[in-house]
C-alpha positions as CSV (number, residue, x, y, z in Angstrom):
1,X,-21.3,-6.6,-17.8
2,X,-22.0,-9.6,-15.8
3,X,-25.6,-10.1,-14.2
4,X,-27.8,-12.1,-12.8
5,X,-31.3,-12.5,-11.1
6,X,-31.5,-15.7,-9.3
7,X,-28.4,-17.1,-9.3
8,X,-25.5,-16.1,-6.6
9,X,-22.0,-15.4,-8.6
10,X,-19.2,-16.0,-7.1
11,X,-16.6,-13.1,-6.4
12,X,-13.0,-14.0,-7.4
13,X,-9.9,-12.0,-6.9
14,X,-6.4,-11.6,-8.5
15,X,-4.2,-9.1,-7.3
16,X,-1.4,-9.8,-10.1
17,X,0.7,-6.9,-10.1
18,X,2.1,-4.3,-7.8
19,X,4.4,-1.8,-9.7
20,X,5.8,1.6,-9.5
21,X,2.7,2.4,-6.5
22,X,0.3,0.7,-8.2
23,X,-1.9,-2.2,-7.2
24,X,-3.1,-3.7,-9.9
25,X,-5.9,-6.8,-10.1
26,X,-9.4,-8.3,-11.3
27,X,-12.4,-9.0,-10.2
28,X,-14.0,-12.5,-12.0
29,X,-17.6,-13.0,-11.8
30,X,-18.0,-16.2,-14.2
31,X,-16.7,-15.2,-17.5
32,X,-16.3,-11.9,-17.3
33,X,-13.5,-9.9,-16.2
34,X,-13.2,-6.3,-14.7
35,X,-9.8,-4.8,-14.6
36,X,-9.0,-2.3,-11.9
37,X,-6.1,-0.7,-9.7
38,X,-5.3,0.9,-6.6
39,X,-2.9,3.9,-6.5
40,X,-0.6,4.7,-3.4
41,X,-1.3,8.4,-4.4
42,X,-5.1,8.2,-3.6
43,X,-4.6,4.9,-1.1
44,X,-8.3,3.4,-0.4
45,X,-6.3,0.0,1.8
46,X,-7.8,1.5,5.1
47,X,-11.5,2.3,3.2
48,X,-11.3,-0.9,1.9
49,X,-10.6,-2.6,5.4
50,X,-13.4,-0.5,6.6
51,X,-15.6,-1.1,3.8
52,X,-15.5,-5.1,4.6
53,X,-16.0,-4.3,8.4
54,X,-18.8,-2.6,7.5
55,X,-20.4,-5.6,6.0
56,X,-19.2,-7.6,8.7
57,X,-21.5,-5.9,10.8
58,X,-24.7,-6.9,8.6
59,X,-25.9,-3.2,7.3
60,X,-28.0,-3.2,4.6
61,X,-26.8,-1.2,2.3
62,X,-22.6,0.1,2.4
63,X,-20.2,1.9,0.0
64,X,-16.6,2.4,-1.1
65,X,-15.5,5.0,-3.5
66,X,-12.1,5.7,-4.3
67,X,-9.7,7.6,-7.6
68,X,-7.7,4.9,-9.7
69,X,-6.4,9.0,-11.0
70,X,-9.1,8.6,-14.2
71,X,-12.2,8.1,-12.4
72,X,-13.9,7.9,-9.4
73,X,-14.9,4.0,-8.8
74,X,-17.5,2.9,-6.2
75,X,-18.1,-0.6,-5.0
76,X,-21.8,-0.7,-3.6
77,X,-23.5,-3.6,-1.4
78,X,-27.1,-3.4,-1.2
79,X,-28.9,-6.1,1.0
80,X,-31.8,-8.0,-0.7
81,X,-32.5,-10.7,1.4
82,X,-31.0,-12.4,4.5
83,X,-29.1,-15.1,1.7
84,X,-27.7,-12.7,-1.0
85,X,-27.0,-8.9,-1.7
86,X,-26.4,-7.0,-5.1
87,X,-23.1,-6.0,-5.8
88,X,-22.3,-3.1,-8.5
89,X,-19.3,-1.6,-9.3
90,X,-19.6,1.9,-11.1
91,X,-18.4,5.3,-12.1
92,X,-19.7,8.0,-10.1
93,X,-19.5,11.1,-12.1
94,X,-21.1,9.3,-15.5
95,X,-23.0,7.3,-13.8
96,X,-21.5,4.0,-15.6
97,X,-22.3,0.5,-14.0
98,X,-19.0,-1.8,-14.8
99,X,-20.2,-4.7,-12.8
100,X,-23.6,-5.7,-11.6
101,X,-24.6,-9.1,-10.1
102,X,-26.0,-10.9,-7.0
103,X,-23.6,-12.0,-4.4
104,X,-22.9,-13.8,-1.1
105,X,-21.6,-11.4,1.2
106,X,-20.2,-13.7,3.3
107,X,-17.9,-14.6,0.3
108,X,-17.2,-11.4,-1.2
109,X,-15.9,-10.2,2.4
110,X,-12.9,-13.5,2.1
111,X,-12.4,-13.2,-1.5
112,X,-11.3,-9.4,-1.3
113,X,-9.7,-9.8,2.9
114,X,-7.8,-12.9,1.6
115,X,-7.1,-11.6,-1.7
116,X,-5.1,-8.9,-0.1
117,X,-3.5,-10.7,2.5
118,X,-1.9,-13.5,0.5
119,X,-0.9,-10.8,-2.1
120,X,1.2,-9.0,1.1
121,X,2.6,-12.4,2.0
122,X,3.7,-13.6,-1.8
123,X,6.6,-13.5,-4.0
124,X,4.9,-10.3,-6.3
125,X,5.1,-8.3,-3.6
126,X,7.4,-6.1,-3.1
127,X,7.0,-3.8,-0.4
128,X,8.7,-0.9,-1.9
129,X,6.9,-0.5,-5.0
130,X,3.8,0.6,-3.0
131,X,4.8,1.0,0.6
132,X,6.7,4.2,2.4
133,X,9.4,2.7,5.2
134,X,11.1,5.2,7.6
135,X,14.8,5.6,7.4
136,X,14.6,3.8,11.2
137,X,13.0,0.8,9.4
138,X,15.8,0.4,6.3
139,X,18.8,1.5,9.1
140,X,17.5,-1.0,11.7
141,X,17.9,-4.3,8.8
142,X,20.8,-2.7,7.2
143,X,22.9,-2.4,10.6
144,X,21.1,-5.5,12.3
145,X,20.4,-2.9,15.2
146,X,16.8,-2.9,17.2
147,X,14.9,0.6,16.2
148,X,15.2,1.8,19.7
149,X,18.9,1.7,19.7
150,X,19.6,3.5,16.8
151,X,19.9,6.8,18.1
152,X,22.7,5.3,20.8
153,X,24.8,3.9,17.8
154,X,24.2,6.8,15.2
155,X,25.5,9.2,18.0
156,X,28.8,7.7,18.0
157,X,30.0,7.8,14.1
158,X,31.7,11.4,12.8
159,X,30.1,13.3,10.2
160,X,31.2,11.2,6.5
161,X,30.7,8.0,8.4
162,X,26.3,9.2,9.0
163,X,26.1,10.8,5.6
164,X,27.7,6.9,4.1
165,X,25.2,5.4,6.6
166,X,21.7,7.2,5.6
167,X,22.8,7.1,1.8
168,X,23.0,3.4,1.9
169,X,19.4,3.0,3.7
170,X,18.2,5.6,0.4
171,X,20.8,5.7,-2.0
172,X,19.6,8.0,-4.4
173,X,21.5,9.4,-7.5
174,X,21.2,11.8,-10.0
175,X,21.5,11.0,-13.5
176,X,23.4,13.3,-15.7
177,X,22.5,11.7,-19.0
178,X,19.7,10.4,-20.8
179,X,21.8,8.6,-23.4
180,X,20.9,4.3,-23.1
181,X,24.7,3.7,-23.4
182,X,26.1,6.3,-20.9
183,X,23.0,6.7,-18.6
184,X,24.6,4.2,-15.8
185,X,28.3,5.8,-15.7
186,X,26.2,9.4,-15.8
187,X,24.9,8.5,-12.3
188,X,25.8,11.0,-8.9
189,X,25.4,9.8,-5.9
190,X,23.3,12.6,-4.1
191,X,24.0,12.6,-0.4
192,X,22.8,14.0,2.6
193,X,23.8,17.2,3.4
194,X,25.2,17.4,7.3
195,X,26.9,20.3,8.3
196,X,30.6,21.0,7.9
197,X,30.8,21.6,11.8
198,X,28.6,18.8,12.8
199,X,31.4,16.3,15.0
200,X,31.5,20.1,17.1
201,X,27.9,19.8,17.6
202,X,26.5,19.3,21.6
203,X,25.0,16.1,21.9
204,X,21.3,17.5,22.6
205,X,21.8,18.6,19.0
206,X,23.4,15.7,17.5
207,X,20.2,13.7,18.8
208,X,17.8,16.3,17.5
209,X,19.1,15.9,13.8
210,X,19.2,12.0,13.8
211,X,15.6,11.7,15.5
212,X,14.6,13.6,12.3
213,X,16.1,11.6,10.3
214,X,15.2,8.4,11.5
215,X,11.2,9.6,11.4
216,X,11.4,10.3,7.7
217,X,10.1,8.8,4.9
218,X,12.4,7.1,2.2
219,X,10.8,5.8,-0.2
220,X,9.3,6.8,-3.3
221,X,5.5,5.5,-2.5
222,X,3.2,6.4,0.4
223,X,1.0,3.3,0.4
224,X,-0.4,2.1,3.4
225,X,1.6,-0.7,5.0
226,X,-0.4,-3.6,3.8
227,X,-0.1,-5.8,7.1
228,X,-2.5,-3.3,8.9
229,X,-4.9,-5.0,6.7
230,X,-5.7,-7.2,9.3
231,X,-8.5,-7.1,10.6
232,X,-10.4,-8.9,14.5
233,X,-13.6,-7.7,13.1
234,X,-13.1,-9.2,9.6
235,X,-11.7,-12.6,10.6
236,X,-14.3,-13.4,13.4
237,X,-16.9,-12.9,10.9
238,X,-15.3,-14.9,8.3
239,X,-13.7,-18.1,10.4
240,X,-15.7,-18.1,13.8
């Protein structure tokens, strides 16, 4: 446990990892190191965003508790005096205090805003091990095609031309062996399933399938898009 009475400790952050939905970083107060993660399952991006807005706005005492899927971990800011606060990070149910030390809030609020931000913008990020993306999203890059023309092009193509089209933006197979050597040559392709009748289809219905498609999810997390971590409130409070 790191703690101190007089002194200020500085917060730093490394956000190391993302993997599989899971953020995963540390929080360095001097020597010591606290290991935690964030899991797309229970996402706390928005809570934390609000958490740091909160202490933008010079309350005295603020809280954010969220599941890493073991236990339920709370960051707490209490206010002590107008040049430092006490920061503690615990376990709710038991009770356990992790981390407990002084802090300036001021630099707690850039450590975790910026912390976040750079991860979103370097190389150990990759968006779809935590993100979800819409089909419209992965079919706008793949076809070089605005989002909000889409629906005009998809339209147009016959039945085995869509279902080549939506399995390359998610293209998803099913593996028919577990054996190391024959796993990759076990793989089958599992496709959409469109209607046998679906080129006879009216038009009116043709665009009520492809809008459906197009506003589903494709990918295998559901973590908040990290981008709407930005924040007005955050950055006037931190640069002016």
């Amino acid at each position: 446990m790191s703690k101190t009475d007089k002194y200020i400790s500085e917060i730093k952050l490394d956000f190391y990892e993302v993997v599989s939905g899971w953020i995963n970083f540390r929080i360095i107060v001097g020597d010591f190191v606290y290991e935690e993660s964030f899991s797309c399952v229970f996402d706390p991006i928005i809570d934390l965003k609000n958490w740091l807005e909160a202490l933008c706005t010079n309350v005295q005492q603020t809280s954010l508790t969220f599941f890493n899927e073991i236990k339920n971990i709370k960051f707490d800011i209490l206010r002590f005096n107008n040049d430092w606060d006490y920061f503690n990070i615990s376990e709710t149910c038991e009770e356990e205090i992790f981390v407990e030390t002084t802090v300036d809030r001021k630099q707690l609020v850039k450590a975790f805003y910026e912390g976040i931000n750079n991860l979103s913008k370097s190389e150990k990020y990759n968006p779809k091990e935590w993100e979800f993306f819409y089909y419209k999203e992965i079919l706008s890059k793949n076809l070089n095609i605005k989002e909000d023309q889409l629906l005009s092009y998809l339209k147009k193509l016959k039945r085995k031309e869509l279902i080549e089209v939506f399995y390359d933006a998610n293209p998803i197979c099913e593996v028919q062996s577990f054996d190391e050597k024959e796993m990759e040559e076990s793989k089958k392709p599992m496709k959409m399933t469109i209607s046998k009748d679906y080129d006879n289809w009216d038009e009116k219905s043709k665009e009520k399938f492809i809008v459906d498609v197009l506003n589903t999810k494709v990918c295998g997390f559901d973590g908040v898009k990290l981008s709407e971590f930005k924040s007005e409130i955050i950055e006037k409070y931190l640069y002016g």
